[in-house]
CHARMM-style PDB file with segment names, atoms N, HN, CA, C and O in Angstrom:
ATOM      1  N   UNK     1       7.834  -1.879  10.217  1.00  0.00      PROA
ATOM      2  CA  UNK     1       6.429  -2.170  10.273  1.00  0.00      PROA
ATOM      3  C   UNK     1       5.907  -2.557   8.889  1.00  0.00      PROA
ATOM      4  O   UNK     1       4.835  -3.126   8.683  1.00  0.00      PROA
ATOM      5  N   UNK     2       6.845  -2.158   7.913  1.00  0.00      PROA
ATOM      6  HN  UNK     2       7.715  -1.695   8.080  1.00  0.00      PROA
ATOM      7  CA  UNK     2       5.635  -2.274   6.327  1.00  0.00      PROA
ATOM      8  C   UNK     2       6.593  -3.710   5.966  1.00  0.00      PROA
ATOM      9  O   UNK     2       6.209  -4.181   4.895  1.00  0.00      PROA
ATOM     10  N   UNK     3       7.645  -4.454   6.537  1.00  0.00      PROA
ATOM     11  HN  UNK     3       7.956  -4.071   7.407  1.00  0.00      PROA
ATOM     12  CA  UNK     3       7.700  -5.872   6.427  1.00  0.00      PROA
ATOM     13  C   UNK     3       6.807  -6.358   6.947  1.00  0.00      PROA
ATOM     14  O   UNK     3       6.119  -6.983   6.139  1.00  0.00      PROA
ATOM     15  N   UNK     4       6.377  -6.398   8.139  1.00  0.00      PROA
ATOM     16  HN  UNK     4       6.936  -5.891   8.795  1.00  0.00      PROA
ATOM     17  CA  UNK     4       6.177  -7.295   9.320  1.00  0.00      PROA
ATOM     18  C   UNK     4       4.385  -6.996   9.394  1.00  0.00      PROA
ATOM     19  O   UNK     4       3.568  -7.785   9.869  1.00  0.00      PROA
ATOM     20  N   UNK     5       4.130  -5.873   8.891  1.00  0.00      PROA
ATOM     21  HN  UNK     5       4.793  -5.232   8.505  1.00  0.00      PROA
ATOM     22  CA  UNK     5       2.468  -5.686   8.814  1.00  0.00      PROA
ATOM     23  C   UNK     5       1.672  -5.376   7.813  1.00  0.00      PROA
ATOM     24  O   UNK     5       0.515  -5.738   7.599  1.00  0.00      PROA
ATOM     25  N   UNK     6       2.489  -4.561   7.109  1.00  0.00      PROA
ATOM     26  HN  UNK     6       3.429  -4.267   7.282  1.00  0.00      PROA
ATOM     27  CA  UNK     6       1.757  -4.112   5.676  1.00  0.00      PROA
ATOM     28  C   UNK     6       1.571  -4.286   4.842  1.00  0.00      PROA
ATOM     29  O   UNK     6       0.668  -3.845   4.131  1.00  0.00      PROA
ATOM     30  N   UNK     7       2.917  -5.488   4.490  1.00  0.00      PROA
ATOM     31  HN  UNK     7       3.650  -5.846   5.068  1.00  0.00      PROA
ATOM     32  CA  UNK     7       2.309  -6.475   3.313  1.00  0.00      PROA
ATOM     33  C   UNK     7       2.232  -7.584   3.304  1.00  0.00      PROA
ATOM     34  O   UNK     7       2.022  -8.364   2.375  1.00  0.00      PROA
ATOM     35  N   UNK     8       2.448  -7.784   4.657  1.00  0.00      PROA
ATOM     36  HN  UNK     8       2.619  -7.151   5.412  1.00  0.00      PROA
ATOM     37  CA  UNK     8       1.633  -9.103   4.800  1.00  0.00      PROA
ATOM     38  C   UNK     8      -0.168  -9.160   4.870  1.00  0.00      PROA
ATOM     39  O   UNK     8      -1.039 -10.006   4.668  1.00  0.00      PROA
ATOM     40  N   UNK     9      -0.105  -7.835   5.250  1.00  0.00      PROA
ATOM     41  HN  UNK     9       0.603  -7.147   5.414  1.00  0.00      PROA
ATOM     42  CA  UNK     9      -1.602  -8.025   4.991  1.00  0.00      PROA
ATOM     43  C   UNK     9      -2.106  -7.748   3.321  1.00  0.00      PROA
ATOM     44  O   UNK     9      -3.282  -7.894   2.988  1.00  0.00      PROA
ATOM     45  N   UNK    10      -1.450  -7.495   2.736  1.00  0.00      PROA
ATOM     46  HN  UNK    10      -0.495  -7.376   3.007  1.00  0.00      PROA
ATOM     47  CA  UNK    10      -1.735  -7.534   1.437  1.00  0.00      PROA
ATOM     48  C   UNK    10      -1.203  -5.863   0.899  1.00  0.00      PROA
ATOM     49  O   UNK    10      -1.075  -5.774  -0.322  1.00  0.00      PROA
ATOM     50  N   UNK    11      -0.985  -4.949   1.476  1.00  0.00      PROA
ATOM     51  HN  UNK    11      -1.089  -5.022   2.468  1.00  0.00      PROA
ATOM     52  CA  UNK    11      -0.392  -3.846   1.428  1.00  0.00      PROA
ATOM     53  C   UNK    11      -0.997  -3.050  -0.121  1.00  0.00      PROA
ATOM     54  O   UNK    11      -2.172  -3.176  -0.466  1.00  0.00      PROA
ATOM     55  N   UNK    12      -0.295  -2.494  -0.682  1.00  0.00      PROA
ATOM     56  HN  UNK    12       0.660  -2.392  -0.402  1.00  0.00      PROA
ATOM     57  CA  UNK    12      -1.791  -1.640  -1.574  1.00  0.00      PROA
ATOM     58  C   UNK    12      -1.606  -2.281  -2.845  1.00  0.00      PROA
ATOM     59  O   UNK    12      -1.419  -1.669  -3.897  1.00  0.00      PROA
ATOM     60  N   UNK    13      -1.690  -4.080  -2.668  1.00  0.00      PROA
ATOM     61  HN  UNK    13      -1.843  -4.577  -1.814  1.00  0.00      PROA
ATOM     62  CA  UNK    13      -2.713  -4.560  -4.290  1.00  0.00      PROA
ATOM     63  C   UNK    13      -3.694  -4.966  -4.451  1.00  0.00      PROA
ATOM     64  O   UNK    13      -4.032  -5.618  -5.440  1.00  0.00      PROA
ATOM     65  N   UNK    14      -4.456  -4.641  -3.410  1.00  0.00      PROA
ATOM     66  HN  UNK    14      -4.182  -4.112  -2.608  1.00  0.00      PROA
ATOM     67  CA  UNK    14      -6.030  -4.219  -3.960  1.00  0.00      PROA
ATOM     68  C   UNK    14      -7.156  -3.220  -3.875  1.00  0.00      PROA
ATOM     69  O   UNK    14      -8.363  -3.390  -3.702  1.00  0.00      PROA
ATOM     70  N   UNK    15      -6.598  -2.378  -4.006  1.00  0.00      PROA
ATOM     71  HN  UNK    15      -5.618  -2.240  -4.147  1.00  0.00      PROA
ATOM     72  CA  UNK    15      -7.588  -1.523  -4.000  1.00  0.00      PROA
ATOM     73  C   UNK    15      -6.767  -0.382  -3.226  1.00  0.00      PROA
ATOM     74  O   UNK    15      -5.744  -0.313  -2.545  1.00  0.00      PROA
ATOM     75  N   UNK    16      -7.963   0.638  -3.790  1.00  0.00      PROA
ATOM     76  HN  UNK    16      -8.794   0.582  -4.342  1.00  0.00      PROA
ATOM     77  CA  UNK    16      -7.491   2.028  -2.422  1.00  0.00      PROA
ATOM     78  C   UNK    16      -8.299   1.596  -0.977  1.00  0.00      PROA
ATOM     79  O   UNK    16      -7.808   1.589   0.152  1.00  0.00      PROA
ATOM     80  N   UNK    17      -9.462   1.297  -1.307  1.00  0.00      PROA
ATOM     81  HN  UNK    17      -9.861   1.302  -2.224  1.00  0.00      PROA
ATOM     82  CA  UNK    17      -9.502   1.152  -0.169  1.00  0.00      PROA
ATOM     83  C   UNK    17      -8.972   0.173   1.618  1.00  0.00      PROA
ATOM     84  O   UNK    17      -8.919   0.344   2.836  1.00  0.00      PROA
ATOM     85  N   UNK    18      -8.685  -0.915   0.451  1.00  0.00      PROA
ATOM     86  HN  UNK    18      -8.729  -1.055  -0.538  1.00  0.00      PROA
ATOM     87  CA  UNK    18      -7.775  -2.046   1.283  1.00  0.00      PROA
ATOM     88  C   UNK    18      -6.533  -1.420   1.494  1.00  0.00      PROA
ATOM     89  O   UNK    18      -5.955  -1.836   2.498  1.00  0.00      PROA
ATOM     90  N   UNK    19      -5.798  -0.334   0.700  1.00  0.00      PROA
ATOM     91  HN  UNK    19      -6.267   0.004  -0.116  1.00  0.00      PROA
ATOM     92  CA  UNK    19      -4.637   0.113   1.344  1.00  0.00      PROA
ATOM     93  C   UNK    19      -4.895   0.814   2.024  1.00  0.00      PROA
ATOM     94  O   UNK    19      -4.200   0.646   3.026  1.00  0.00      PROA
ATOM     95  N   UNK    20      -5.746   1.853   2.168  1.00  0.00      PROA
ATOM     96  HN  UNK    20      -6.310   1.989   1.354  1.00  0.00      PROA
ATOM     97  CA  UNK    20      -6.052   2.259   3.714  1.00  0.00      PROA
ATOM     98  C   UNK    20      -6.495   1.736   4.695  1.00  0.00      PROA
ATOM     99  O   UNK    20      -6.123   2.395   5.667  1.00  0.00      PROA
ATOM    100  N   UNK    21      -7.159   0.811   5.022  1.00  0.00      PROA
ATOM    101  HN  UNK    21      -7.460   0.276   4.233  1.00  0.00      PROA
ATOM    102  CA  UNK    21      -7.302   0.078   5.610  1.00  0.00      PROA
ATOM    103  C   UNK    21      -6.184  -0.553   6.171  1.00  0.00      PROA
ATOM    104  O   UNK    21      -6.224  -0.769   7.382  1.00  0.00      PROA
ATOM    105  N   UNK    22      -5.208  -0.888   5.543  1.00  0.00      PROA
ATOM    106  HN  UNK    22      -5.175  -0.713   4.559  1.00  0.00      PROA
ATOM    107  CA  UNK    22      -4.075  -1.694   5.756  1.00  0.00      PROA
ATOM    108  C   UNK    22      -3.005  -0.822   6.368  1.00  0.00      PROA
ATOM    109  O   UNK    22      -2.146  -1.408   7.028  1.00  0.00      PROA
ATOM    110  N   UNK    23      -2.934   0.379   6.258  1.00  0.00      PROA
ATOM    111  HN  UNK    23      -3.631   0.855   5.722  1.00  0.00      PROA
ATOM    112  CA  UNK    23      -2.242   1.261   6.828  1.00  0.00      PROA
ATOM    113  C   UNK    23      -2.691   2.005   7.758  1.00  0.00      PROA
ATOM    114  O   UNK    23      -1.987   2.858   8.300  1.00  0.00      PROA
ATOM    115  N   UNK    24      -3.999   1.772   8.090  1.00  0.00      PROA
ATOM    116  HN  UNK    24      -4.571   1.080   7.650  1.00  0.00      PROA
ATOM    117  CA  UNK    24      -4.779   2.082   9.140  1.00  0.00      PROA
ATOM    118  C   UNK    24      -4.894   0.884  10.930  1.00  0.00      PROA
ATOM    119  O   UNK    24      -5.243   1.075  12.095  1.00  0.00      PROA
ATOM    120  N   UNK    25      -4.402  -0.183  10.172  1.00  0.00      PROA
ATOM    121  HN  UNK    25      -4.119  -0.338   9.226  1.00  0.00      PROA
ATOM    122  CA  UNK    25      -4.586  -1.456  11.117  1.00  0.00      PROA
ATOM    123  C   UNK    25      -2.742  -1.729  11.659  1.00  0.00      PROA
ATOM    124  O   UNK    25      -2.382  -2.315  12.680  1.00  0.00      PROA
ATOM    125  N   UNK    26      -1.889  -1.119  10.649  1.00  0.00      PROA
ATOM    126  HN  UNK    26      -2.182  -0.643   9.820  1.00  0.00      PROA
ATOM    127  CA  UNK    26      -0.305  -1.120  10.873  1.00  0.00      PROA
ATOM    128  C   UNK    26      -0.142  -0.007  11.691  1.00  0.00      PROA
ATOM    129  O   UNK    26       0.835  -0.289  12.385  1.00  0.00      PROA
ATOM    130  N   UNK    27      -0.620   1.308  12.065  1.00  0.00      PROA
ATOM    131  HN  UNK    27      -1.414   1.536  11.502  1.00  0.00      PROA
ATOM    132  CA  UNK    27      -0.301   2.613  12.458  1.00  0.00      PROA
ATOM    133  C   UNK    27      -0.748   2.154  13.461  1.00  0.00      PROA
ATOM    134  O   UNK    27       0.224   1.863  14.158  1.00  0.00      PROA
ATOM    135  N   UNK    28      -1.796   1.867  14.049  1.00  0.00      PROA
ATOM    136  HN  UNK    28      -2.586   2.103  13.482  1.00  0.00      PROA
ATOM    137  CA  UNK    28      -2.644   1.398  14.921  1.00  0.00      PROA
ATOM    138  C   UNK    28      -2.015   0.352  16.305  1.00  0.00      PROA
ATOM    139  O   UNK    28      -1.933   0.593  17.509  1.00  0.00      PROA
ATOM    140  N   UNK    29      -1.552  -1.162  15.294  1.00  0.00      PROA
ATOM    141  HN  UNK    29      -1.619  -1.357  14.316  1.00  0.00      PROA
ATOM    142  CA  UNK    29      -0.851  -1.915  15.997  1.00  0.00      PROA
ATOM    143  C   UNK    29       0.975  -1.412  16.371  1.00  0.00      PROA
ATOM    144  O   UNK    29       1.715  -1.982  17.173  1.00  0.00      PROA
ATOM    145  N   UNK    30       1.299  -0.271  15.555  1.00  0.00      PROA
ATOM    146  HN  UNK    30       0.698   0.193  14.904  1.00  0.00      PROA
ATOM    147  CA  UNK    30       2.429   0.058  15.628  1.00  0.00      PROA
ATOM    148  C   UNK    30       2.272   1.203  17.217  1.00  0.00      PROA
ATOM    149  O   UNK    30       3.191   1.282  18.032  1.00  0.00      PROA
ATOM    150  N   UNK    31       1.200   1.828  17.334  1.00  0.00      PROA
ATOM    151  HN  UNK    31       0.453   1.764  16.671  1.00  0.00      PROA
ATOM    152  CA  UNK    31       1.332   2.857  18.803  1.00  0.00      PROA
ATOM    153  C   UNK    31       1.066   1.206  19.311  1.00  0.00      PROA
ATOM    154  O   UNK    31       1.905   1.194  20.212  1.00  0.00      PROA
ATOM    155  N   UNK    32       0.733   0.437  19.324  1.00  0.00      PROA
ATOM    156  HN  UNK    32       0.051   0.447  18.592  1.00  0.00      PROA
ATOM    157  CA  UNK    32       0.408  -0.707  20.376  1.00  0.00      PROA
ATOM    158  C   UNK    32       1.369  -0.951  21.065  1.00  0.00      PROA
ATOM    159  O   UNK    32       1.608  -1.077  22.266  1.00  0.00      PROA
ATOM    160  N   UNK    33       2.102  -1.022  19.774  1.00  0.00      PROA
ATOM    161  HN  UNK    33       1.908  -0.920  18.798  1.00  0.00      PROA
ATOM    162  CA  UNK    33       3.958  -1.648  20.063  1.00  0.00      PROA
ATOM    163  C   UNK    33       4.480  -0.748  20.919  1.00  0.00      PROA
ATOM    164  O   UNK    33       4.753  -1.120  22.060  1.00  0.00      PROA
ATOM    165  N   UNK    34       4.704   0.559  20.527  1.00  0.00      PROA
ATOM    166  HN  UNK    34       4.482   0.861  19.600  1.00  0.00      PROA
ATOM    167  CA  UNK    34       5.295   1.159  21.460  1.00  0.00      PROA
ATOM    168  C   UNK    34       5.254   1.894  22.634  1.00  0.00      PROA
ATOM    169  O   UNK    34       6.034   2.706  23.131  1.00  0.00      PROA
ATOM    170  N   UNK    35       3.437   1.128  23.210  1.00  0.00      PROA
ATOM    171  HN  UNK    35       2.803   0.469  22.806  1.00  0.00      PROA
ATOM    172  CA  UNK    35       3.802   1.043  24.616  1.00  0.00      PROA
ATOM    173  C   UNK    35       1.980   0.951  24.447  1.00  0.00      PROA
ATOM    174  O   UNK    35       1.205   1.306  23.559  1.00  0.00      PROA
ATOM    175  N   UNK    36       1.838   0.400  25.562  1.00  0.00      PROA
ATOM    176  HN  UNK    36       2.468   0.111  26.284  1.00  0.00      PROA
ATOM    177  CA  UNK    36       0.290  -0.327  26.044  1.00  0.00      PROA
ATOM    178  C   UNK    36      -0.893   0.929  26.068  1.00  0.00      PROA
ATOM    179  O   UNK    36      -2.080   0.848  25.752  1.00  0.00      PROA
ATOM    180  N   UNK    37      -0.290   1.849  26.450  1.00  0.00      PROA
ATOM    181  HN  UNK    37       0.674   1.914  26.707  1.00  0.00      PROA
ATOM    182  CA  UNK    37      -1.136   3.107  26.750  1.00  0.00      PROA
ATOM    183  C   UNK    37      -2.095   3.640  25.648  1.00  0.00      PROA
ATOM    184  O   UNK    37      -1.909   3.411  24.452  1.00  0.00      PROA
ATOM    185  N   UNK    38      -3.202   4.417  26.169  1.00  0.00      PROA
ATOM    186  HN  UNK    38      -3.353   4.603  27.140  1.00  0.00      PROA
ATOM    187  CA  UNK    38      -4.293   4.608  24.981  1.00  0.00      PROA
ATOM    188  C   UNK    38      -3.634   5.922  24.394  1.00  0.00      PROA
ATOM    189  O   UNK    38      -4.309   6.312  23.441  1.00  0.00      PROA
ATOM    190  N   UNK    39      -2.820   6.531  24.579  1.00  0.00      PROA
ATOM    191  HN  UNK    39      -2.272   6.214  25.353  1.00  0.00      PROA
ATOM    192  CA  UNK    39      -2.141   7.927  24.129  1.00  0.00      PROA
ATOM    193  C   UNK    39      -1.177   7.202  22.175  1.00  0.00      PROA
ATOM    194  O   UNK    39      -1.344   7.515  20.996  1.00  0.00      PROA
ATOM    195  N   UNK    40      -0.172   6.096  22.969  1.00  0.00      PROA
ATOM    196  HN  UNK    40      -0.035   5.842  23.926  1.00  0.00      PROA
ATOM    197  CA  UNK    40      -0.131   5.755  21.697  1.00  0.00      PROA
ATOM    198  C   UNK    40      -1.179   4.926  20.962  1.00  0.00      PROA
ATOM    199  O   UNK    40      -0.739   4.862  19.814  1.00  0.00      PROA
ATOM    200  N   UNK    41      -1.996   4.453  20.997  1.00  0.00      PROA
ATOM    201  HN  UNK    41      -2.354   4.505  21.929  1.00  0.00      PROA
ATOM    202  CA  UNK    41      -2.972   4.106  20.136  1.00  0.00      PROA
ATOM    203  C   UNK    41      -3.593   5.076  19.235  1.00  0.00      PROA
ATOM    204  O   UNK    41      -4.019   4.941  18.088  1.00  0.00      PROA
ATOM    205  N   UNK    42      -3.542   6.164  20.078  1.00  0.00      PROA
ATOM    206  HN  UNK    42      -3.195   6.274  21.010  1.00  0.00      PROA
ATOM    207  CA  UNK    42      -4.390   7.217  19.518  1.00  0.00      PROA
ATOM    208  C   UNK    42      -3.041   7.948  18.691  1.00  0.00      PROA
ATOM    209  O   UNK    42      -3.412   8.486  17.648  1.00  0.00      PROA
ATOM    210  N   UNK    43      -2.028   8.030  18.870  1.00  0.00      PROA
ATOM    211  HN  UNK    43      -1.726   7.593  19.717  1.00  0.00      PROA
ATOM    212  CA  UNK    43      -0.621   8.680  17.869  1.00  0.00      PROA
ATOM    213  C   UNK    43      -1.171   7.755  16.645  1.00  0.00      PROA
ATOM    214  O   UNK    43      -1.531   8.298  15.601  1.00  0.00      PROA
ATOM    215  N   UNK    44      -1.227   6.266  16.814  1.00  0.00      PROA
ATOM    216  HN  UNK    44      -0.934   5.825  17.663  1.00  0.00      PROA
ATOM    217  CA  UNK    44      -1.372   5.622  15.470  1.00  0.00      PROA
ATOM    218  C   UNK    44      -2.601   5.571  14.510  1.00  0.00      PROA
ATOM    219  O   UNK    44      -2.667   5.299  13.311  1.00  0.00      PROA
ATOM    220  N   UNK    45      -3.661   5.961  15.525  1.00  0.00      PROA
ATOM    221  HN  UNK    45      -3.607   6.182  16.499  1.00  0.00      PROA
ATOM    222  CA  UNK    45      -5.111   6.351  14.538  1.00  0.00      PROA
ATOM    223  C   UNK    45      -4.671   7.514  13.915  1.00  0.00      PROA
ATOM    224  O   UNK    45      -4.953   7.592  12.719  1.00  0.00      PROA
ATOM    225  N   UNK    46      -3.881   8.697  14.547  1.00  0.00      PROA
ATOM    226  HN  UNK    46      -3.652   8.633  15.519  1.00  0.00      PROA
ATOM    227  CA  UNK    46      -4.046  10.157  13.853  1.00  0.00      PROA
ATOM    228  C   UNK    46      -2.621  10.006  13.240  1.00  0.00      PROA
ATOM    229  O   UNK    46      -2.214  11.153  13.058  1.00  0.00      PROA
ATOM    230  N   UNK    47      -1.883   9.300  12.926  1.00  0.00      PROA
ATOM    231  HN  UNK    47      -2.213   8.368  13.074  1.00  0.00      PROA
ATOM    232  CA  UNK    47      -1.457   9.115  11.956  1.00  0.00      PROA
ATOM    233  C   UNK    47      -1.750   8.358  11.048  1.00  0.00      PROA
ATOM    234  O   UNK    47      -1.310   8.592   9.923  1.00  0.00      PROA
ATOM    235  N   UNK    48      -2.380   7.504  11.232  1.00  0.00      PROA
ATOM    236  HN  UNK    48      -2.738   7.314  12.146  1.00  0.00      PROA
ATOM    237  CA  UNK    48      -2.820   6.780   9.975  1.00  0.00      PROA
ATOM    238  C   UNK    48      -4.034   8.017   9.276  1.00  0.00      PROA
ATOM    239  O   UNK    48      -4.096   8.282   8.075  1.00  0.00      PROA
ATOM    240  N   UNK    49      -4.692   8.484  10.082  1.00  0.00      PROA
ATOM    241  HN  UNK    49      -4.641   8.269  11.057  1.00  0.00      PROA
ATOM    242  CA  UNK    49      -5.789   9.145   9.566  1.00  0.00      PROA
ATOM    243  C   UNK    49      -5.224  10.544   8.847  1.00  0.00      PROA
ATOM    244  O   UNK    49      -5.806  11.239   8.014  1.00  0.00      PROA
ATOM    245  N   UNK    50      -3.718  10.757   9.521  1.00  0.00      PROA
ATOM    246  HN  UNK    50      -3.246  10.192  10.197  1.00  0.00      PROA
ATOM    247  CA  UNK    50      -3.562  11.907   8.431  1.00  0.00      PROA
ATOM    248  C   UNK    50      -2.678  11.323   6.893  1.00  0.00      PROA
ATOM    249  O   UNK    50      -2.276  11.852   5.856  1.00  0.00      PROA
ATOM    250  N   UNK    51      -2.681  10.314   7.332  1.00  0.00      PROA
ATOM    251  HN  UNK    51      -3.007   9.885   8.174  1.00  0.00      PROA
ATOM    252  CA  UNK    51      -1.567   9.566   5.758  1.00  0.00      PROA
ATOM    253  C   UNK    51      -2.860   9.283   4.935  1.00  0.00      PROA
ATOM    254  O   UNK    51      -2.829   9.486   3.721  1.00  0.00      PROA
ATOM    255  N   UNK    52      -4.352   8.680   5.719  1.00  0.00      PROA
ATOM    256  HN  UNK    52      -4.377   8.515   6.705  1.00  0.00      PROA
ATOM    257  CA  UNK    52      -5.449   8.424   4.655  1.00  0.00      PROA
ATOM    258  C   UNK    52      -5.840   9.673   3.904  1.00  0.00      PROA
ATOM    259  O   UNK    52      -5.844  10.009   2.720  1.00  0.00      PROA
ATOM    260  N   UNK    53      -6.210  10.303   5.210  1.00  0.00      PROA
ATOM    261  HN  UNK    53      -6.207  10.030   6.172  1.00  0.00      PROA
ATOM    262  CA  UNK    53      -6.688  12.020   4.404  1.00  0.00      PROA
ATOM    263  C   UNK    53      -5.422  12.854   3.405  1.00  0.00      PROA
ATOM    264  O   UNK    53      -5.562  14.006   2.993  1.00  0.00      PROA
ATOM    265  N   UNK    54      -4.527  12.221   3.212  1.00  0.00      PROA
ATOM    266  HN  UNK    54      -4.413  11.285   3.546  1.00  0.00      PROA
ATOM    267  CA  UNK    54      -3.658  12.832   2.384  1.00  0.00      PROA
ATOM    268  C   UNK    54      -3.609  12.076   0.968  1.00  0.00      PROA
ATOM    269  O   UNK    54      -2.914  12.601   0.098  1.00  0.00      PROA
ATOM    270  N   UNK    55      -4.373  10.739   0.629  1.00  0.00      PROA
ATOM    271  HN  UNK    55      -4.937  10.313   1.336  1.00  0.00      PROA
ATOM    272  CA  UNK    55      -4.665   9.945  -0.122  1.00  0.00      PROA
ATOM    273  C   UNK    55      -5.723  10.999  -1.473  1.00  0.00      PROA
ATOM    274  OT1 UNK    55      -6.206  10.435  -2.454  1.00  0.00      PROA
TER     275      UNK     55
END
């Protein structure tokens, strides 16, 4: 995922806040990936949200 999403979106050279952001929109599309359901969507918000809150 951090080829294919994270730095292509620019991944953390600009800012803190664009890297959370950016690892917030990869965690996100990554529960997408692994399967349609709102259960993983929500694995990839609360992981992204515990990798931000650990920032």
């Amino acid at each position: 995922m951090r080829d294919y999403l994270y730095v292509p979106l620019g991944g953390g050279r600009k800012g803190l806040w664009s890297s959370c952001m950016n690892v917030m929109i990869t965690m996100l599309l990554g529960g997408l990936w692994h399967g349609a359901a709102w259960t993983f969507v929500a694995w990839g918000a609360c992981t992204a949200g515990r990798r931000w809150w650990s920032v």
